[in-house]
C-alpha positions as CSV (number, residue, x, y, z in Angstrom):
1,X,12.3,10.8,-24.8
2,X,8.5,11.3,-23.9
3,X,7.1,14.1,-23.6
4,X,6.1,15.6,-20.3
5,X,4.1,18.1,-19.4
6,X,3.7,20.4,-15.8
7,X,0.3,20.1,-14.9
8,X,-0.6,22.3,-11.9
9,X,-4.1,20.8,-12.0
10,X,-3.1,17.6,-10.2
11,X,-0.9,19.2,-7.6
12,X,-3.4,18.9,-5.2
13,X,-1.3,21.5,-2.9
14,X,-2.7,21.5,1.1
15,X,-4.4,18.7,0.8
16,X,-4.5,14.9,1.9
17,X,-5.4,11.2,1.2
18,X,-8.1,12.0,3.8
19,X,-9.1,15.1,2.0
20,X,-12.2,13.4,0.7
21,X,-11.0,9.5,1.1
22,X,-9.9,9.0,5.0
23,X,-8.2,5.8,5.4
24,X,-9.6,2.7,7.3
25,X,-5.6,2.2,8.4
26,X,-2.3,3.7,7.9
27,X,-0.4,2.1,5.0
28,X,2.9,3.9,3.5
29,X,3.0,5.8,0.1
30,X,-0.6,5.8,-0.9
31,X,-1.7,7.6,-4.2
32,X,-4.2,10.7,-3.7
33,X,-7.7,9.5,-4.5
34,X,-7.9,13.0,-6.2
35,X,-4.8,12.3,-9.0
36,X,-7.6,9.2,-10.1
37,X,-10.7,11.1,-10.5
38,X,-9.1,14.0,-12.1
39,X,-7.3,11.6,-14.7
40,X,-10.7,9.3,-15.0
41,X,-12.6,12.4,-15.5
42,X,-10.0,14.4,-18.0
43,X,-10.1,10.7,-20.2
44,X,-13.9,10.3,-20.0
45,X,-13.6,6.9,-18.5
46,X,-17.1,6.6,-16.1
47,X,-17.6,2.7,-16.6
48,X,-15.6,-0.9,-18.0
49,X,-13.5,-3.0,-15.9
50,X,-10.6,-1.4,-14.1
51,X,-7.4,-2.8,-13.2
52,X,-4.9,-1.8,-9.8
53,X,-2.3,-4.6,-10.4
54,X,-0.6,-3.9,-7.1
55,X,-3.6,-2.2,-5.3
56,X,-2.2,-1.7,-1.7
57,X,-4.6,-0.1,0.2
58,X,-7.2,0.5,-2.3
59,X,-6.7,4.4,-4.1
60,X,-7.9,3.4,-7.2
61,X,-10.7,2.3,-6.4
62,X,-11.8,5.2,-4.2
63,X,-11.5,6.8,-7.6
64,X,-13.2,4.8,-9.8
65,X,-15.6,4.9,-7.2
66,X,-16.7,8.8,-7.1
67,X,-16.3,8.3,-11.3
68,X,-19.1,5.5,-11.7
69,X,-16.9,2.7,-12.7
70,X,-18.6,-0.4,-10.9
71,X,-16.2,-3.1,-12.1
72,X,-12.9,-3.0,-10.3
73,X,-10.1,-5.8,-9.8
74,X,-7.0,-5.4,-7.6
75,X,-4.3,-7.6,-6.7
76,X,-1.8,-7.3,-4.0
77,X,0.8,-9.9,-2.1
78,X,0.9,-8.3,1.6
79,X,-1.9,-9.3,3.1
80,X,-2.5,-6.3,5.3
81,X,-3.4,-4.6,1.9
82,X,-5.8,-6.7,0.6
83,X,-7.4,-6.7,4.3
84,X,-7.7,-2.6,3.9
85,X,-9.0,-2.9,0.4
86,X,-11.4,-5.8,0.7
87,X,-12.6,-3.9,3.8
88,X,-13.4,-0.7,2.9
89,X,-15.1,-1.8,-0.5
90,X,-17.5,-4.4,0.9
91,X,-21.0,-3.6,2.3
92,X,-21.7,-5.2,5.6
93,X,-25.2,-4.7,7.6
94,X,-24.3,-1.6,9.7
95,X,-27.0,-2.8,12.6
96,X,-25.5,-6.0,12.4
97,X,-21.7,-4.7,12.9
98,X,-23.4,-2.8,16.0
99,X,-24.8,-6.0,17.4
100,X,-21.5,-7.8,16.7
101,X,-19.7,-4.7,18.8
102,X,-21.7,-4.8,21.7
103,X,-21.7,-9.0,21.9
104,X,-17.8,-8.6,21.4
105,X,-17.1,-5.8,23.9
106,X,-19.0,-7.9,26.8
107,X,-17.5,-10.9,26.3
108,X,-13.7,-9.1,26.2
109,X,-14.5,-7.7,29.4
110,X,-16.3,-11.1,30.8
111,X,-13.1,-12.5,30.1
112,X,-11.1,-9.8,31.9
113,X,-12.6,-10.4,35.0
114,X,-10.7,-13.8,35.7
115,X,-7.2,-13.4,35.3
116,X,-6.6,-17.0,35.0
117,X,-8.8,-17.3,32.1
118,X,-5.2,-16.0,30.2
119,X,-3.9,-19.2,30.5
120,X,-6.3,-20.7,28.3
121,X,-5.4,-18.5,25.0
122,X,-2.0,-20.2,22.7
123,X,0.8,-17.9,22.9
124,X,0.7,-15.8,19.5
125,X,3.6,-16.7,16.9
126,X,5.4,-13.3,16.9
127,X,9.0,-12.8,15.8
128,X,11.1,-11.5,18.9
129,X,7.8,-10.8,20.8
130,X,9.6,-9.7,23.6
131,X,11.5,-7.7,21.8
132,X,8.5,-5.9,20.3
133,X,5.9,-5.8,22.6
134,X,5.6,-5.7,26.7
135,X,4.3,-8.5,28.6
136,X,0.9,-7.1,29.3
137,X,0.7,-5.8,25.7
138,X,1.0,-9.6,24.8
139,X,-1.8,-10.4,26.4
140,X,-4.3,-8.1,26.0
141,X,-3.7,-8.2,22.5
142,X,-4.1,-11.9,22.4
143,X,-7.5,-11.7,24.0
144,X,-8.9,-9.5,21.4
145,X,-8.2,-11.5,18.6
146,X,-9.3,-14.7,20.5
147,X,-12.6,-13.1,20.1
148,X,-12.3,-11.6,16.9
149,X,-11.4,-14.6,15.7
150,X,-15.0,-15.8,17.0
151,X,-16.9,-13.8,15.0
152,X,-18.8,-15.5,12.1
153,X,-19.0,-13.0,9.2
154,X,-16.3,-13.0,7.7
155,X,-16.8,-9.1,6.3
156,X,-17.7,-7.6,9.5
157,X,-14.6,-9.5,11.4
158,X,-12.4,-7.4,8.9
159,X,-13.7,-4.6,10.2
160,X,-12.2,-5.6,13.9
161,X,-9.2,-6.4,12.6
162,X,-8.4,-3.1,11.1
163,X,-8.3,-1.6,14.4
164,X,-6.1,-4.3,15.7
165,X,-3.9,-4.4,13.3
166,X,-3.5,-0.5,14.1
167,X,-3.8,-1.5,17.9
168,X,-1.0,-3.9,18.0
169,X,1.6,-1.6,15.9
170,X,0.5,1.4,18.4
171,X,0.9,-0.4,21.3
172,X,4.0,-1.9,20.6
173,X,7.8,-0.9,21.2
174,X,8.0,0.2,17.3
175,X,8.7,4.1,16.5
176,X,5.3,4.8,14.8
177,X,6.4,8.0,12.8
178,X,8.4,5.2,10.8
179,X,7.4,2.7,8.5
180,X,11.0,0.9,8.7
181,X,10.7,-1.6,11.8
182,X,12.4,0.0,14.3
183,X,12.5,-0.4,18.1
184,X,11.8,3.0,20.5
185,X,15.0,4.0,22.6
186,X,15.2,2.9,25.7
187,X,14.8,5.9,27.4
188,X,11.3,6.3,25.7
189,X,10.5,2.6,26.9
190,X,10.7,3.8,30.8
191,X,7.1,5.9,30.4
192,X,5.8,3.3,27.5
193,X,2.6,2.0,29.0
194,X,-0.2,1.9,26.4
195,X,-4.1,0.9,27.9
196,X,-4.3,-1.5,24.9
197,X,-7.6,-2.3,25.6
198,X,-8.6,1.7,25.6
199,X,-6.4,1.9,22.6
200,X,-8.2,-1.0,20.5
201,X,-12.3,0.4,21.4
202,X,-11.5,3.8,20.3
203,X,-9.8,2.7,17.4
204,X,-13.1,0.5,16.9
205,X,-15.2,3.5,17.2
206,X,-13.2,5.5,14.4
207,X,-13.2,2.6,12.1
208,X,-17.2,2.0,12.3
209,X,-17.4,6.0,12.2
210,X,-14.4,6.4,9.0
211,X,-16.4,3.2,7.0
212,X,-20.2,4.2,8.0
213,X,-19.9,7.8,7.0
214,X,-17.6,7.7,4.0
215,X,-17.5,3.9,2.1
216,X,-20.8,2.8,2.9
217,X,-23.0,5.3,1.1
218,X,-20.9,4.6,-1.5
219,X,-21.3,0.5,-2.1
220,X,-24.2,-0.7,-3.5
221,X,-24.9,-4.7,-4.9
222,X,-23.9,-3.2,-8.2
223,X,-20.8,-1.8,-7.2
224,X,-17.9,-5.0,-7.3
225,X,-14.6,-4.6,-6.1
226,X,-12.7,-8.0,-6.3
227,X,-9.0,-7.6,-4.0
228,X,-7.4,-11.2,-4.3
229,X,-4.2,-11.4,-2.2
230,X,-1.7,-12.7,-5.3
231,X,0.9,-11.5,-7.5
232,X,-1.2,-9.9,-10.9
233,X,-1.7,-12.8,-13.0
234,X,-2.8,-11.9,-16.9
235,X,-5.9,-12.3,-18.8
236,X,-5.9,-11.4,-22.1
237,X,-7.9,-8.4,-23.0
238,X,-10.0,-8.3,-20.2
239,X,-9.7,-4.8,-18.9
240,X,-10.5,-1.5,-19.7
241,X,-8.3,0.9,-17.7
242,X,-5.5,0.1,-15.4
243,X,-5.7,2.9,-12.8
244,X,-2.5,2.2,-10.5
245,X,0.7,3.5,-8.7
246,X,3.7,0.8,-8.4
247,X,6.3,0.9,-6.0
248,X,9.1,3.8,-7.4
249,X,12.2,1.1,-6.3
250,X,12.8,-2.1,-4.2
251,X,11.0,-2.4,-0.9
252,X,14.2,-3.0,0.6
253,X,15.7,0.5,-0.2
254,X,12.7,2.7,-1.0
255,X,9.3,2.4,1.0
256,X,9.6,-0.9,3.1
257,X,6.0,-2.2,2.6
258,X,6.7,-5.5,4.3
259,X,8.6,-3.8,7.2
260,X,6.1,-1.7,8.3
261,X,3.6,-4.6,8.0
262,X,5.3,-7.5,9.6
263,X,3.8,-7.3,13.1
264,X,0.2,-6.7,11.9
265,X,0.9,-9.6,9.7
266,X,2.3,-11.7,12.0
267,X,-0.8,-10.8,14.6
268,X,-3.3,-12.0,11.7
269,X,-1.4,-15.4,11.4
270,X,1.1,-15.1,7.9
271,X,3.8,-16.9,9.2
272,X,5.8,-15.0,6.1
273,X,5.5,-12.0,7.0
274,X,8.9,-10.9,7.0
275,X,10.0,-12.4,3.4
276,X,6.9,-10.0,2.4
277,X,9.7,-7.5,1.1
278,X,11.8,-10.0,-0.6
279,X,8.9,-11.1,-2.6
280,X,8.0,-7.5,-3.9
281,X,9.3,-6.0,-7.3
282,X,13.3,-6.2,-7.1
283,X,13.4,-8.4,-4.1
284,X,15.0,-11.6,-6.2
285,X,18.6,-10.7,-6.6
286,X,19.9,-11.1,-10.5
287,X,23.2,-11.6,-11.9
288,X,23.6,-9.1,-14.8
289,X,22.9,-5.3,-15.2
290,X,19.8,-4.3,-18.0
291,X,21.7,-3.6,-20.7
292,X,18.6,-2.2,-23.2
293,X,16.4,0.6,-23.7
294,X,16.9,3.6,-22.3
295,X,17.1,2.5,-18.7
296,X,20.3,1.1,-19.6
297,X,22.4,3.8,-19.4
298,X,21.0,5.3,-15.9
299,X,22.3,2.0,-14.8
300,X,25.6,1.6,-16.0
301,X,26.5,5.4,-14.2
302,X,25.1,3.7,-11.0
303,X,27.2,0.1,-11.3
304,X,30.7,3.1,-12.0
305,X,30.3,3.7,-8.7
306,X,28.7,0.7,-7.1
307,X,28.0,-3.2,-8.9
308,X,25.8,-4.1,-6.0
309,X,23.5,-1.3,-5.6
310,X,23.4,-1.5,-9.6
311,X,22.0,-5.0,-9.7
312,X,19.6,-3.9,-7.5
313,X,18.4,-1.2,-9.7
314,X,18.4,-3.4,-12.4
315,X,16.0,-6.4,-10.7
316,X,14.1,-3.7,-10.1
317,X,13.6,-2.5,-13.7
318,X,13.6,-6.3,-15.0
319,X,10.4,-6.8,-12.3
320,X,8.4,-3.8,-13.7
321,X,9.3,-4.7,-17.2
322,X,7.8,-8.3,-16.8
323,X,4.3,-6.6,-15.3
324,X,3.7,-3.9,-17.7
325,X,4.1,-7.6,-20.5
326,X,1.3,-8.8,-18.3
327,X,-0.9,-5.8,-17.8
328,X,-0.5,-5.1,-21.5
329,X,-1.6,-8.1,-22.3
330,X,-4.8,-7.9,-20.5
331,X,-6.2,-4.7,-21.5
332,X,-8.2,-4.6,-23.9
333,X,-7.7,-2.2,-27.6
334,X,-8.9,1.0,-27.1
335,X,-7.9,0.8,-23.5
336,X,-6.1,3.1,-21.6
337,X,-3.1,2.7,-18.4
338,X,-2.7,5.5,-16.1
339,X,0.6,4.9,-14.0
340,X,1.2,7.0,-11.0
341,X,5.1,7.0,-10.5
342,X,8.3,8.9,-8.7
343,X,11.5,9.1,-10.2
344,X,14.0,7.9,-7.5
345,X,17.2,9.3,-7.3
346,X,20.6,6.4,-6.3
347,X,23.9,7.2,-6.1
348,X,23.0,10.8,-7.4
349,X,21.4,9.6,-10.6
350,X,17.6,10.3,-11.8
351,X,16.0,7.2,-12.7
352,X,13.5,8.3,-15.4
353,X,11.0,5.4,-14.2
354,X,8.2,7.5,-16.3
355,X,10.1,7.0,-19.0
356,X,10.4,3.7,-18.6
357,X,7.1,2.8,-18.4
358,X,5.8,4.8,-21.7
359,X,8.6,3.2,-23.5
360,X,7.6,-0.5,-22.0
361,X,4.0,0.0,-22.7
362,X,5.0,1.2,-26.0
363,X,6.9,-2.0,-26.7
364,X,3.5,-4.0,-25.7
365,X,1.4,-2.7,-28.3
366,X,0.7,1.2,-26.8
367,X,0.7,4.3,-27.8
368,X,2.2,6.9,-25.4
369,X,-0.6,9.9,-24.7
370,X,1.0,12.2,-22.6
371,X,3.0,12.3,-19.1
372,X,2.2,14.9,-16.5
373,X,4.4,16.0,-13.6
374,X,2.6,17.4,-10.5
375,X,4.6,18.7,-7.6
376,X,4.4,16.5,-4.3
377,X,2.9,19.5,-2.0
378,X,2.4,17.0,1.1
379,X,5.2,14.1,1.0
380,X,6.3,12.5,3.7
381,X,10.3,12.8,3.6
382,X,12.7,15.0,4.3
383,X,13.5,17.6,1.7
384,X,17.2,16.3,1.3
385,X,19.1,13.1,2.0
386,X,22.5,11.7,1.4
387,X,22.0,9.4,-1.9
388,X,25.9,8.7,-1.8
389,X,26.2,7.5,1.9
390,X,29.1,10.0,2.1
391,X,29.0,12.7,4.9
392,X,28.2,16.4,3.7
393,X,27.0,15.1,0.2
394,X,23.0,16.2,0.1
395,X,20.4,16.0,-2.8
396,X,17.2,17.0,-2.9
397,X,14.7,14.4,-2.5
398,X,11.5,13.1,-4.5
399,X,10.0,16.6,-5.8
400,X,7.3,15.5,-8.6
401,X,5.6,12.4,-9.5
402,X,4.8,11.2,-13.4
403,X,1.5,11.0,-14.6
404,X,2.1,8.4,-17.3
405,X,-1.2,7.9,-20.0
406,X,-0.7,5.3,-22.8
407,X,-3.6,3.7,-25.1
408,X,-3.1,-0.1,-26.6
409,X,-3.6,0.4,-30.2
């Protein structure tokens, strides 16, 4: 086994991806900003090329950011990330986004005026949209994109459609404390009324405010941060650090990236937006168990009790195995992989993911550096759950998260 070592120094206790980062949008299970810059700063890394293989909303870069790296290359498959990413990393003329605002909020409320002018907008291609949104939602929501979709600059119409994306999650019949997709009670949808047009200006405001005051001091022409919505495909010894916090298990059973994205998806035109999960590490169903390396025998304790969930587990593992070949492969000697990771807990067995990866990376030409547990001070779970589905049978839940430092040789 690998070594690991508490580290109280990246506990980051009481604070907050906003601490010193706010987000442009909500986006489930980010990484602290603060675990990067620490690491970046503790390895001496302050330039190269840095690698986020599956960047969601962008907390690597926000790190190499504040440590001088100017060189940064993510990659992600849900479109709603890369839109977060791309947007808060690019530089777009403030007076320009101002101008664009003020043209924008005249026309929406031009259009308002006439209420037949509605029947000139296409329907929007939503999934159950009655289901998920009232009738009035519908359409105010549909006008604002029709003139988002108007603007010309492509860089300063991503930052419109943050807010709506936000908008049309908010203002829909979703519970938003959840990332799962799941619909409100019906009691709740008695007194559900949302001024979606109020709604989608103020979140306009905070956006312009959240990007002017914290990202765009930040980005200069030097700075280059390329987000390109696609699985991580390798290039051989390209990079210098891979800075970068995979998912801890399938989307389907751990955190449902493509469920809590599909109706901002679906709003910005993927018409896959709910295969999004299915796509993601362990979404492809496989026929046989892992049967080597250390992983192995986590796995075969799971399938005892339950073949199914075991396969899943092990597509899973076979996933991550085949991306730390490819990021191995195209970092260069010398450099260094930080992996930010939870061990998940199925069917009451510890999967020791950390280990995994060190042992992985090791089998890809790396040398294993150290691990370092930090306690998760401000997750968003509930302290136990039931990891056997059987009534009365509690576990704790994620405590700690892996710090996992390796070097190619």
């Amino acid at each position: 086994m690998y070594k690991v070592v508490r580290n109280t120094k990246y506990d980051f206790a009481g604070q907050s991806y906003g601490t010193i980062y706010p987000n442009l949008h909500k986006y489930p299970a980010t990484m602290l900003p603060q675990i990067g810059i620490e690491i970046l700063k503790e390895l001496n890394i302050k330039s190269g090329k840095l690698l986020d293989p599956y960047c969601g909303s962008g907390s690597s870069f926000a790190s190499g950011l504040e440590c001088g790296i100017m060189n940064m290359y993510g990659f992600d498959i849900n479109p709603l990330a890369v839109l977060i990413s791309k947007t808060k990393f690019t530089k777009v003329p403030l007076s320009e986004f101002l101008d664009t605002k003020q043209m924008f909020r005249n026309d929406v409320f031009e259009f308002l005026k006439n209420e037949s002018n509605i029947k000139k907008l296409k329907c929007p291609t939503i999934t159950n949209l009655d289901y998920w949104f009232s009738k009035e939602a519908t359409i105010n929501l549909t006008i604002i994109k029709h003139f988002i979709d108007k603007i010309g600059n492509h860089n300063i119409k991503n930052l419109f459609l943050i807010p709506f994306s936000e908008t049309a999650r908010e203002c829909s019949y979703t519970r938003n404390n959840e990332f799962k997709l799941f619909r409100m009670k019906s009691e709740d949808l008695l007194n559900f009324n949302p001024d979606v047009i109020g709604v989608y200006f103020k979140k306009l405001e905070d956006t312009f405010c959240v990007y002017s005051n914290c990202y765009f001091p930040k980005i200069d022409n030097k700075i280059k941060v390329n987000v390109t919505y696609s699985a991580f495909k390798p290039q051989e010894n390209y990079f210098d650090i891979v800075l970068t916090s995979p998912p801890y298990g399938d989307s389907r059973t751990t955190v449902a990236y493509g469920q809590f994205s599909t109706l901002s998806n679906e709003w910005l035109g993927i018409d896959y937006a709910r295969k999004i999960d299915g796509m993601l590490m362990g979404g492809t169903r496989i026929k046989e168990n892992m049967a080597k390396g250390l992983i192995a025998g986590y796995i075969s304790q799971i399938n005892n009790e339950d073949n199914k969930r075991a396969l899943e587990v092990s597509a899973f593992y076979n996933d991550l195995e085949k991306s730390i070949k490819d990021v191995a492969k195209s970092v260069r000697k010398g450099g260094k992989i930080v992996y930010v990771v939870g061990n998940r807990r199925v069917k009451n067995v510890i999967l020791p993911t950390d280990q995994f990866i060190a042992e992985k990376f090791e089998e890809n030409g790396f040398k294993h550096l150290t691990t370092y547990e930090r306690a998760l001070s401000n997750k968003a779970m509930p302290c136990r759950n039931s990891p056997t589905n059987e009534a009365g049978k509690t576990a704790n839940t994620m405590l700690s998260e892996f710090i996992i430092v390796c070097e190619k040789q």
